[in-house]
C-alpha positions in Angstrom: 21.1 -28.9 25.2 19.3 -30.2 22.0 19.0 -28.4 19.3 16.4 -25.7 18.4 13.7 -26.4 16.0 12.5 -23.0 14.0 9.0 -21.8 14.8 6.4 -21.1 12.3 4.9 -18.1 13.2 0.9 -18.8 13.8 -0.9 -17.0 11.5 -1.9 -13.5 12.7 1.8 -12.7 13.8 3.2 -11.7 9.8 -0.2 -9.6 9.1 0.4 -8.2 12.5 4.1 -7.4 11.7 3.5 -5.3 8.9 1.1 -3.1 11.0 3.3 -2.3 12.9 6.4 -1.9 10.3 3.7 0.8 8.9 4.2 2.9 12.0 8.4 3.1 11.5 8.1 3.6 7.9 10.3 6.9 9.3 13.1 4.5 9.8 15.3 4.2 6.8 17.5 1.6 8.3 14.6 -0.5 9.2 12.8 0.0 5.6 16.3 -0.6 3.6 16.1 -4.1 5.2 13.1 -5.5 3.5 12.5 -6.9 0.6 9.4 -5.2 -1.3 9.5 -7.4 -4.1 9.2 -10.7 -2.2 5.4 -9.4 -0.6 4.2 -10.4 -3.8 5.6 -14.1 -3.6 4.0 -14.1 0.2 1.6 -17.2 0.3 -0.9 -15.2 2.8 -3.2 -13.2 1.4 -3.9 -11.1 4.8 -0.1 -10.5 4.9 -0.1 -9.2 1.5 -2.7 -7.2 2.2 -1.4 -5.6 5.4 2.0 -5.0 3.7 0.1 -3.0 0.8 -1.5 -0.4 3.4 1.8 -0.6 5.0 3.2 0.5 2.0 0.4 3.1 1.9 1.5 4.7 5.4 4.7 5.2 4.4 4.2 6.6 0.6 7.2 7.0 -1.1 8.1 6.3 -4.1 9.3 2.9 -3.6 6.1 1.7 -1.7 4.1 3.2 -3.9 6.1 1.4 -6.8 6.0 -2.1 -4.8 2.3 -2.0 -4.6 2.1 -0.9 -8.8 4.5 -3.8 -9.4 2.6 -6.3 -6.9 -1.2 -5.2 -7.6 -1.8 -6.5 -11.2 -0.9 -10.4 -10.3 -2.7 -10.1 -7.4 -4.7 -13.3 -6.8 -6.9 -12.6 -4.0 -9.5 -10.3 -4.2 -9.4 -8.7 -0.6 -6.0 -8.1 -1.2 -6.5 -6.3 -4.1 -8.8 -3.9 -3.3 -6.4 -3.0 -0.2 -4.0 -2.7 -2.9 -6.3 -0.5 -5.0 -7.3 0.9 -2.0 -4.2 2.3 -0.6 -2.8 3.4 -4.3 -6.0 5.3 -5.1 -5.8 6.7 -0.8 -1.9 7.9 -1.8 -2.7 10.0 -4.8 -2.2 14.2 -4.3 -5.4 15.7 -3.5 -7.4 17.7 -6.5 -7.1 21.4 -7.1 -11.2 21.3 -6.4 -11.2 23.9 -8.8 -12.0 21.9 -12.3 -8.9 22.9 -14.0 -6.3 20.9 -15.1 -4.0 19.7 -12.3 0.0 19.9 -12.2 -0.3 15.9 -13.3 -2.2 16.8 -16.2 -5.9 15.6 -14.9 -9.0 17.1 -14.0 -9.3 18.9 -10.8 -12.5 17.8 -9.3 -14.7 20.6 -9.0 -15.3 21.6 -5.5 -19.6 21.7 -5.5 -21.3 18.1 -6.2 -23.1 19.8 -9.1 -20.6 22.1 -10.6 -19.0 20.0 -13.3 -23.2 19.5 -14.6 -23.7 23.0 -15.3 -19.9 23.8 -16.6 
């Protein structure tokens, strides 16, 4: 038998992996096995950007932190609006009421025209 020779995987296959790692973002075990800090480093911009709304699904802490940490040098554009994207998809929803949330912002107020004639 001769010897195996590694396979680069063709280049949907990595984007397509982090799809479906968003789906198990339930498993612990599975998510305590990869490295968040090496998506930025990844030389695809399609995988970065899948891992990012990967990231999104799950949306703890430590995805959310991994996409803060990897967005600002981020090269490609696409990539960073599915970074921006995701982040900005993530946040709590508003109070709709126009008073100050728990985080300290503005609630948005829940009519279109509200806020104008506050």
């Amino acid at each position: 038998m001769g010897r195996r020779r590694a396979v680069e995987p063709g280049p949907g296959v990595r984007p397509a992996a982090w799809r479906a790692l968003g789906a198990y973002g339930w498993n612990r075990r599975l998510r305590d096995g990869i490295d968040l800090d090496a998506i930025r480093d990844d030389p695809a911009p399609t995988v970065r950007a899948e891992a990012y709304r990967a990231l999104g699904v799950w949306g703890d802490a430590d995805a959310v932190a991994a996409i803060e940490a990897a967005a600002p040098s981020e090269s490609d554009a696409r990539a960073q609006v599915a970074a921006a994207e995701t982040l900005v998809e993530g946040r709590e929803p508003f109070a709709g009421d126009g008073t100050p949330d728990e985080a300290g912002g503005l609630a948005a107020p829940t009519e279109p025209f509200e806020a104008a004639y506050a």
